[in-house]
N, C-alpha and C positions, 0 to 999 in steps of 0.2 A: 849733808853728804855732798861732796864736790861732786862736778859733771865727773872730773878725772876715773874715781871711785864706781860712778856710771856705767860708764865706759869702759872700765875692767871687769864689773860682773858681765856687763852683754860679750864680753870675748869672753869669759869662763864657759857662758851658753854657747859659745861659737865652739868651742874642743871640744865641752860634752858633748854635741850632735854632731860634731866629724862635717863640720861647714867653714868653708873660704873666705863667706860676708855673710851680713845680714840686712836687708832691706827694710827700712822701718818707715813706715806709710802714714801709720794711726797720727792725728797732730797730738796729741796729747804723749805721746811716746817722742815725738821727735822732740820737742819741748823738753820734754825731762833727761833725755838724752843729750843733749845739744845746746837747751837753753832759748834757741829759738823760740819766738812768740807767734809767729804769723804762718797765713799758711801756703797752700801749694808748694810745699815743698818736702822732700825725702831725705834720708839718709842713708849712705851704703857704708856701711861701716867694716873693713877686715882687719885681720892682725894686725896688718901695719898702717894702714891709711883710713883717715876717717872725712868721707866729704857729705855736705848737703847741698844738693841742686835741687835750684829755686829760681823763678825768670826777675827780670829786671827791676820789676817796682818792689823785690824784699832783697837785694844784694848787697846795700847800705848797712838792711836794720841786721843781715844775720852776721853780717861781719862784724856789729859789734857787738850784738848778741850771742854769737858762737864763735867767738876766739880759735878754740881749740878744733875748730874744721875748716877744710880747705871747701872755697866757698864757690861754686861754679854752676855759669848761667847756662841755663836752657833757652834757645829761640825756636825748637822746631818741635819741642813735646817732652814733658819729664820724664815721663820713659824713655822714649829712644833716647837720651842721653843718657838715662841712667845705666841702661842697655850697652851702651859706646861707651859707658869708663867701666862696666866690669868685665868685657870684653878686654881692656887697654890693659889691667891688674892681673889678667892671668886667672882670674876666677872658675873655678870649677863646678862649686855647687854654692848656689846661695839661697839661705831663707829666706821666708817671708813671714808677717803676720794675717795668720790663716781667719780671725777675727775682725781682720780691718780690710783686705783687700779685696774688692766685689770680682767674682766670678768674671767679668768680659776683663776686667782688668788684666789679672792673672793669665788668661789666655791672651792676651795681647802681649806682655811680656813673655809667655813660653816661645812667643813668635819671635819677638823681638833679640832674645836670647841665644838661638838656636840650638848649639848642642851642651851649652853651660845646664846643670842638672839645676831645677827650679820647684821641688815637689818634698819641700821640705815647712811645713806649719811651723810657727815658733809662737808661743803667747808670751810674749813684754813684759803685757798686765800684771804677771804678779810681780814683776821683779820690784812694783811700784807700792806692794801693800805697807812696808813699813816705808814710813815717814822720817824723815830726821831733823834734827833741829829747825833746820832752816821752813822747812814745810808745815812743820808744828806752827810752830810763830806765824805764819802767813795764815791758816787757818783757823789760831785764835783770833786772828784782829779780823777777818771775816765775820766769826761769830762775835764779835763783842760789838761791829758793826751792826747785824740785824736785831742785835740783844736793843741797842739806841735806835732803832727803829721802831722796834714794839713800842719800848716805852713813849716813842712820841705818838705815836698813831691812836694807841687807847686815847688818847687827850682829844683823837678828833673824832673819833667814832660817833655816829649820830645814826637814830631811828632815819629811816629816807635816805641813808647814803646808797647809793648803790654798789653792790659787791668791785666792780673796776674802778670808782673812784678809791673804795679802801688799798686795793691794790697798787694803782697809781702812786699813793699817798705812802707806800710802802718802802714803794721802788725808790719815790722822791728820796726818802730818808736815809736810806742807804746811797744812793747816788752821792746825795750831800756828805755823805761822813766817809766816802773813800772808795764805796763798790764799783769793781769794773762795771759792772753789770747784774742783772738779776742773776741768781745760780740754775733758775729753772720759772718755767711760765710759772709765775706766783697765784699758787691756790688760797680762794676766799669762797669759803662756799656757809653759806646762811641757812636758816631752818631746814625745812624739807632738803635743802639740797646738801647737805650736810652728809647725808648716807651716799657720798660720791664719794670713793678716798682720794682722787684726783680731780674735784669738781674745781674748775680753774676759775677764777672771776671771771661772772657775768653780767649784767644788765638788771638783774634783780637786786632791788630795793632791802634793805637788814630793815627790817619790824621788831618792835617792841616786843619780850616775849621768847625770844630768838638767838640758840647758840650760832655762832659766830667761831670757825673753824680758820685759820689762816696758819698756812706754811708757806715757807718762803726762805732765801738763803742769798747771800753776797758773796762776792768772788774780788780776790785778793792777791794779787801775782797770780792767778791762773787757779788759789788753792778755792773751796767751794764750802760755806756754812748751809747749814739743812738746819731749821728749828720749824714746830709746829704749835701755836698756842689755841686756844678753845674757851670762848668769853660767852658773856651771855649781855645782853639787852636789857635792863630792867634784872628785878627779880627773879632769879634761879625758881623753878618748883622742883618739888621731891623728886620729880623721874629724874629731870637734868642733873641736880645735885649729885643723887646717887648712883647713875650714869659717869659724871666726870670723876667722883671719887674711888670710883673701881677703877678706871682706867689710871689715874692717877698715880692709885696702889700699884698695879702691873707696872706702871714704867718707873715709878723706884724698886720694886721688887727688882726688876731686870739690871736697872743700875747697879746693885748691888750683887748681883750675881755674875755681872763682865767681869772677867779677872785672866790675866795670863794659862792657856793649859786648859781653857774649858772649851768645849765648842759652840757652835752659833745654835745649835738646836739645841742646851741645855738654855743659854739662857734665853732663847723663844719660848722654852719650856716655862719656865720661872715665873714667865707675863702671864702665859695663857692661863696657867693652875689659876692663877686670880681670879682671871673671868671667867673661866670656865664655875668658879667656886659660886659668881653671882647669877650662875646660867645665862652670858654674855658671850662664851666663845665663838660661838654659833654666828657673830656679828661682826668676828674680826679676821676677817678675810686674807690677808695679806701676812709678809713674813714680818717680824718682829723689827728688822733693822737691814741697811747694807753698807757697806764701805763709803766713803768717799774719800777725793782728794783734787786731783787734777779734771776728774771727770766727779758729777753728782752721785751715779750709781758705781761703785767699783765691787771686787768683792775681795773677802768673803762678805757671805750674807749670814745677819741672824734668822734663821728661817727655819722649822721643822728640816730641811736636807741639808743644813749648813753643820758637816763632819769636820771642817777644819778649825785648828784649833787656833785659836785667838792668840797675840804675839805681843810685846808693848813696841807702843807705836803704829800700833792699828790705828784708823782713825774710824768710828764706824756710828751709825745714827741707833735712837731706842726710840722707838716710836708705837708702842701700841696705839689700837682705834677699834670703834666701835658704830657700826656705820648698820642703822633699824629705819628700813625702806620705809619712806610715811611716815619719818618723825624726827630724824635727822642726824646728827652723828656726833663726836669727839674723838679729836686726838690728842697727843700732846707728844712733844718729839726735842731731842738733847740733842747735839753733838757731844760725842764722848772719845775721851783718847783713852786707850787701854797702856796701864802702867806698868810696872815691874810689880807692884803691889795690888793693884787696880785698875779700877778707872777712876776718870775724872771726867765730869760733864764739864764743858767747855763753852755751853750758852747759858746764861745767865738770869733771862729773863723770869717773872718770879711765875709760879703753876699755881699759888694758889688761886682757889676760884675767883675772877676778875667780875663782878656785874657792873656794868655801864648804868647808872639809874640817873636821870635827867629829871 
């Protein structure tokens, strides 16, 4: 989707709510609005005029980053500027995103503003949940980047590594094959610490014996991959085995029931029946899945309250887990694009059970 296309749904939202502009704050909104990459910077976008003001060290990149906006520097505060050109346009009532702008902020523009009407919320966010080509593509090669990251990192996994060197070794891999960056503090969490579903690499040593939980994701033009794999140390025993292979079941169950038309709570439904079937529910805490793209968490969410229904071009995560305080945990987590016909998991890396045995 061009910015241009953008930029005409945010003025569609501008007639529906009977507004002059709209002020777009969130960076991941100006970004996808705009094209801009960097930040301290805003957008006021009305009918006719579309500007970002941003101070001196990004007035280079946004000018050739945002083309299609009139690009103007702020020296005395992004607000009061902001403030002084919808004064200049004539503005009357202008939105804001009621999600992104903190409380002193908002009152410091009502001030700034004076009698322009400023009491209008607008959420962006969804205008972002479908994807289009262009965004598609940028977050398959994210995920085919931590897909080559797993695969090289099993080859170093060793009893005595400590959970932040596997992390490190993670981050390395990805770095090396293209990621801007990690998508999120990359989770490693080993035996006992396993029953964390966000236990982030620590200091603690992987032991022989010991599933091995790692999620972690690469970021791609701004777009974000979420994959979660679950290895063992040596030889798997019975609990672990049949532990990973319930969970296992749940998150192809779930894949196979993302489809165009369904909501996030049927297919949260689809995972749980599994484990709830092994008397495992009980241990899986969290919602099923949430959006990503621009940001890691977007939504919709698959979750028990996720009513909305699924679109192609969603991009959205399947992650069941199973997380038994005092023994440790498994996940295992896709990225998946929702089709016209389906879905399609989008990380690659293989689920069958992985044991390290040295």
């Amino acid at each position: 989707m061009r910015i241009e296309n953008r930029i005409s749904r945010l003025r569609t939202l501008l007639e529906e709510k009977i507004l002059d502009a709209v002020l777009v704050t969130k960076e991941e909104n100006v970004r996808y609005f705009s094209g801009f990459s960097g930040d301290s910077a805003v957008l006021l976008v009305t009918r006719e005029y579309l500007m970002l003001v941003t101070d001196s060290r990004y007035t280079e990149q946004a000018a050739a980053e945002a083309p299609l906006y009139e690009i103007v520097a702020q020296k005395d505060g992004l607000y009061a500027k902001t403030a002084e050109l919808t004064a200049q346009m004539g503005v009357v009532a202008l939105g804001f995103e009621g999600g992104a702008l903190v409380y002193d902020q908002h009152q410091k523009l009502c001030t700034l503003l004076g009698e322009i009407s400023f009491d209008t919320s607008l959420s962006l966010d969804a205008l972002r949940q479908i994807k289009d080509a262009n965004e598609i593509a940028l977050i398959r090669r994210a995920c085919a980047i931590a897909d080559e990251a797993f695969a090289r990192v099993i080859g170093d996994i060793r009893p005595g590594m400590t959970e932040m060197e596997i992390a490190a070794a993670l981050e390395w891999y990805m770095r090396r094959a293209g990621s801007e960056r990690p998508a999120f503090q990359t989770i490693v969490a080993s035996g006992v610490r396993g029953s964390l579903p966000h236990g982030v690499a620590s200091g603690k040593q992987v032991a022989h014996g010991e599933l091995v939980t790692m999620d972690f994701g690469a970021v791609c033009g701004g777009y974000h991959s979420d994959i979660t794999r679950t290895i063992c140390i040596g030889r798997a025993d019975a609990r672990q085995r049949s532990v990973y292979d319930a969970v296992l079941t749940a998150q192809q169950r779930a894949l196979s029931a993302i489809r165009p038309g369904v909501t996030g709570a049927a297919v949260d439904d689809a995972a749980r029946a599994v484990l709830d079937a092994q008397d495992l529910n009980q241990y899986f805490g969290h919602g099923l899945g949430h959006s990503l793209g621009l940001e890691i968490h977007e939504e919709p969410r698959l979750s028990q309250a996720g009513k909305e229904l699924l679109q192609p071009g969603m991009l959205i995560t399947d992650e069941p887990g199973v997380y038994i305080p005092g023994w440790g945990g498994v996940r295992i987590e896709d990225t998946v694009l929702v089709t016209s016909e389906g879905s399609e998991a989008l990380t690659h890396a293989p689920k069958e059970f992985i044991e390290i045995c040295l």
